[in-house]
C-alpha positions in Angstrom: 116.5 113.2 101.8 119.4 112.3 99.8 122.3 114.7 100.3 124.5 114.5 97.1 128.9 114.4 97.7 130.9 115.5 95.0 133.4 113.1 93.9 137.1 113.1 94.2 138.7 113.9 90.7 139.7 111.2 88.5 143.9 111.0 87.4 144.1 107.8 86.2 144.3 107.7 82.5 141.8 105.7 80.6 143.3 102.2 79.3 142.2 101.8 75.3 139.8 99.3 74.5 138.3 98.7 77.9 135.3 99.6 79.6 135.8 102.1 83.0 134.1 100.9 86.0 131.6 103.2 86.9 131.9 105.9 89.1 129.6 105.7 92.5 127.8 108.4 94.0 128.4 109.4 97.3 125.3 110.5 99.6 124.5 111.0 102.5 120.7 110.3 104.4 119.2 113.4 105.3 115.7 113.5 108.1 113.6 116.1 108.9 110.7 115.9 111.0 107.9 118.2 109.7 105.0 119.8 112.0 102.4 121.9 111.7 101.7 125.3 112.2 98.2 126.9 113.3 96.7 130.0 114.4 93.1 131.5 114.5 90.7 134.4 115.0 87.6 135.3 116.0 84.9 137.9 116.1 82.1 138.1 117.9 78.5 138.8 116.4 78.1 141.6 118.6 81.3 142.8 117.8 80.6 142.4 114.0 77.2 144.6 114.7 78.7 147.6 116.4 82.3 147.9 116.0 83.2 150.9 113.1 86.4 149.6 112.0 87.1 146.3 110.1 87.4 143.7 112.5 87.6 140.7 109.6 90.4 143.0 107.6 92.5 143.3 110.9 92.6 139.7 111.9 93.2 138.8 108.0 96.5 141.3 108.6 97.4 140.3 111.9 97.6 136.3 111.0 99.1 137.1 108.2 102.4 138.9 109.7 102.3 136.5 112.2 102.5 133.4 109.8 105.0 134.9 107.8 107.4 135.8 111.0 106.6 131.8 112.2 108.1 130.6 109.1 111.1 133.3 109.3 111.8 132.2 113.2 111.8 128.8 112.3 114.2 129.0 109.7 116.7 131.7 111.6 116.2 129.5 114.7 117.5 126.4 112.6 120.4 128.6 111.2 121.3 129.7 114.6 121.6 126.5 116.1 124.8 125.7 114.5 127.2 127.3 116.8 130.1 126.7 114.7 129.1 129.0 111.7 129.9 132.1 114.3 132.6 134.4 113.9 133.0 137.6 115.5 133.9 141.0 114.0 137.7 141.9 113.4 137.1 145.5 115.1 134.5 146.9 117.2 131.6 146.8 114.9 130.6 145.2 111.3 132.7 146.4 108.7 133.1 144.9 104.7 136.0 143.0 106.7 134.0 140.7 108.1 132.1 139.9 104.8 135.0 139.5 103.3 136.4 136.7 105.6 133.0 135.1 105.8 132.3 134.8 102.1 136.7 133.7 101.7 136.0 131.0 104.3 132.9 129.8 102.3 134.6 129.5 98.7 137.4 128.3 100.6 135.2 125.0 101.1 133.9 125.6 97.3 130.5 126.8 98.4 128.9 128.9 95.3 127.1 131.7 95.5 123.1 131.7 95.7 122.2 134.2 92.5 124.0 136.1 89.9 127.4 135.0 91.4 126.0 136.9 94.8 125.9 135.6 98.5 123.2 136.5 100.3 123.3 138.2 103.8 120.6 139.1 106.4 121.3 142.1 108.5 119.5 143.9 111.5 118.9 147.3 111.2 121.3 148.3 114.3 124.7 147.2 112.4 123.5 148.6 108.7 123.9 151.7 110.1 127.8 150.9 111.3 127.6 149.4 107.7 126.8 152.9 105.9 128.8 154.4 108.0 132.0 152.4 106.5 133.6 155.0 104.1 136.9 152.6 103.8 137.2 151.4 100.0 135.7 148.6 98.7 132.8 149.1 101.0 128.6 149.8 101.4 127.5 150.3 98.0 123.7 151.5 97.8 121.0 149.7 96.2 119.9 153.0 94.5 123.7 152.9 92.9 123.2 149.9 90.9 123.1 149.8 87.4 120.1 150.2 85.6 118.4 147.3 84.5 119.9 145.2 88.0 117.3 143.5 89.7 116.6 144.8 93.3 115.5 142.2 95.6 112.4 142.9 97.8 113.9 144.1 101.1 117.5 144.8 99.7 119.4 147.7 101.0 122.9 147.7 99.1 125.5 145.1 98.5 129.0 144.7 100.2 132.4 142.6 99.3 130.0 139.9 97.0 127.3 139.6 99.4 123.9 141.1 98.7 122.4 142.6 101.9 118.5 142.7 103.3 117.4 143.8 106.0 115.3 142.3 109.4 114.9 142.8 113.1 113.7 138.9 113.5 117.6 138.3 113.6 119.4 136.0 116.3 120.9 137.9 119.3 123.2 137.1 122.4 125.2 138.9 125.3 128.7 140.2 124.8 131.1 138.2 127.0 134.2 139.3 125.1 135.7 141.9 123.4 135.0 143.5 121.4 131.7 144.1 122.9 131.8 144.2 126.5 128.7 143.1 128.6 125.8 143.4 128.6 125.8 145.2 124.9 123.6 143.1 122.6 125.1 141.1 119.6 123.2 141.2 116.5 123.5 137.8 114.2 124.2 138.6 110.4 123.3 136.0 108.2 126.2 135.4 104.9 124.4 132.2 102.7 125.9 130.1 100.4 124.1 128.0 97.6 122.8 124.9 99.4 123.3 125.5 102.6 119.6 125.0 104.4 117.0 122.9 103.1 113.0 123.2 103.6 110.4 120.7 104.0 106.5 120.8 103.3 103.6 118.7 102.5 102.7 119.7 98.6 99.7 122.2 99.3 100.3 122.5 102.9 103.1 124.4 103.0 103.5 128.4 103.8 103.2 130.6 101.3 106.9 132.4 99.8 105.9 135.6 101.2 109.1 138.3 102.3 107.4 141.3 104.0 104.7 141.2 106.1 104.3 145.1 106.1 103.0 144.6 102.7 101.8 141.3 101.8 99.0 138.9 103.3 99.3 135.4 103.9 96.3 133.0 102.2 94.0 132.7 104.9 91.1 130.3 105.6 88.3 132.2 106.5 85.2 130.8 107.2 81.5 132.7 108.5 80.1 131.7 112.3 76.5 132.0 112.9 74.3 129.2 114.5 75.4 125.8 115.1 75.8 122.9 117.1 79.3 124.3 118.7 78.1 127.9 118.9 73.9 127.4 118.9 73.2 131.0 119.5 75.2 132.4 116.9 77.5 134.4 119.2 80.9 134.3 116.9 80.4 136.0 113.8 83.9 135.3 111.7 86.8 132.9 111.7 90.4 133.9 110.5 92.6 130.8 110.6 95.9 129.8 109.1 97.6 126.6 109.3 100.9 124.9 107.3 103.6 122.2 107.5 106.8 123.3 107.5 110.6 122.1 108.6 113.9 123.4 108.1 117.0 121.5 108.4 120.7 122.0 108.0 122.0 120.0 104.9 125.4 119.9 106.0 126.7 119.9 109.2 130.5 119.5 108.7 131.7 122.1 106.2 128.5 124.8 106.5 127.5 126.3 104.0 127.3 129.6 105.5 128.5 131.9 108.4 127.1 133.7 111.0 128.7 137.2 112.0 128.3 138.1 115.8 128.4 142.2 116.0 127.7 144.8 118.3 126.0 148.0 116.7 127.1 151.6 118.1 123.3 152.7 117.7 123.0 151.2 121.0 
C-alpha cells in the first residue's frame, strides 16, 4: 500500500513566462500480511432427529457473533499495540477532559475528523457510566437529545467534546500501576479515531462482512447438508455451519497516530 504525505506549502512566487517544475509526491510503502479466518459446526443426525430446539438456527447465531467479535479483536488488538497512543485520565475517572485533550492533540497534528466533522470513540460500559455521571458543562450529551433529523449511529450512546461515543465490552484492558488507579483496579481502553488512522485488508469476496452488533445481526454463513459419504459413510453428521474470511488490519501511520487511546479506571468496579 501506498501511504500518501502531504506536501510542504509552496512560498516561492511563480516567475512569468516559465514552466514550474512539478511538484513530487511523497509516499510511503505500506505491508500487511493477510490471513484467514475459519470456524465450523456440526450436528449430528441423531441430534437432528430428537433434539426439540433448533440446532442449525443456534450454530447459524453462534458463528455468527463469534465471526463478528474475530474481526472486532483483531482490529482493537492492532489499535492497542501501539503503546504510544495511551494517555491516562487527568482525575480519577474519564471525564469530557480527557476527550478534550485527546481529540486537541489529534488536530494538533491536523488529523480530521472521521464523519460530519465528528471523531469517533469506543467506550466500555464501566466508564460510560462515570461518563453520565459528568454534570460539569460542556459534558455527556444523550443520543436521545439530538436534533431531529441527526443520524444515530448503530450502537451510539451520546456524544462528548466533538467525539461521538459507542459502546463495547471487547475493549483493551490492563492493571493499574499508577495513580490514579491503584492496583490491581482494571483500566478500561477508550478508543478516540481520527480520519485515516487504521487501514483494513481483504481479498475481494473473501472478506468479513461490515456487520456492528452481533446481538442482532448474523454473519453470511456457508452451510452445507451431511448425510452419507466417503468421509462420513454412515451418515452420522447431519449439518455443517462454517464461516471463513481474510482479513488484516494495520496501522497507517506509525509516527504521528492518528488516534489516542484513553487508559481509565471506572468507579463501577
Amino acid at each position: 500500500m501506498n501511504r500518501y504525505a502531504l506536501p510542504g506549502f509552496n512560498t516561492n512566487p511563480a516567475s512569468e513566462g516559465n514552466i514550474p517544475a512539478p511538484i513530487p509526491q511523497a509516499s510511503n510503502t505500506l505491508t500487511a500480511v493477510v490471513e484467514a479466518y475459519s470456524g465450523f459446526m456440526s450436528s449430528s443426525t441423531m441430534l437432528a432427529d430428537t433434539d426439540i430446539n433448533p440446532t442449525t438456527d443456534r450454530m447459524v447465531d453462534d458463528l455468527s457473533y463469534m465471526a463478528i467479535g474475530t474481526v472486532d479483536t483483531i482490529i482493537r488488538t492492532e489499535i492497542d499495540s501501539n503503546s504510544s497512543a495511551s494517555q491516562a485520565t487527568l482525575g480519577a475517572y474519564l471525564s469530557a477532559q480527557d476527550f478534550k485533550k485527546a481529540v486537541a492533540n489529534l488536530e494538533g497534528i491536523n488529523v480530521q475528523p472521521r464523519f460530519d466533522n465528528y471523531f469517533f470513540s469506543v467506550i466500555h460500559p464501566y466508564v460510560k457510566y462515570d461518563l453520565i455521571s459528568d454534570n460539569t458543562a460542556g459534558g455527556f450529551i444523550d443520543a436521545l437529545k439530538y436534533i431531529a433529523g441527526r443520524q444515530v449511529l448503530s450502537g451510539e450512546v451520546g456524544e462528548i467534546a466533538m467525539c461521538r461515543l459507542l459502546t463495547s465490552t471487547n475493549v483493551g484492558t490492563s492493571l493499574a500501576g499508577a495513580t490514579p488507579a491503584a492496583a490491581p483496579s482494571t483500566l478500561y481502553n477508550t478508543y478516540v479515531m481520527g480520519m485515516g488512522g487504521l487501514g483494513i485488508v481483504n481479498l475481494q469476496g473473501r472478506g468479513p462482512e461490515g456487520l456492528s452488533d452481533p446481538s442482532t445481526q448474523q454473519y453470511s454463513l456457508m452451510m452445507s447438508k451431511g448425510g452419507p459419504s466417503g468421509f462420513d459413510p454412515t451418515g452420522e453428521i447431519a449439518q455443517y455451519v462454517a464461516y471463513r474470511f481474510v482479513f488484516a488490519a494495520k496501522t497507517l501511520d506509525t509516527t504521528n497516530l492518528r488516534f489516542r487511546i484513553i487508559t481509565a479506571d471506572a468507579s463501577l468496579v
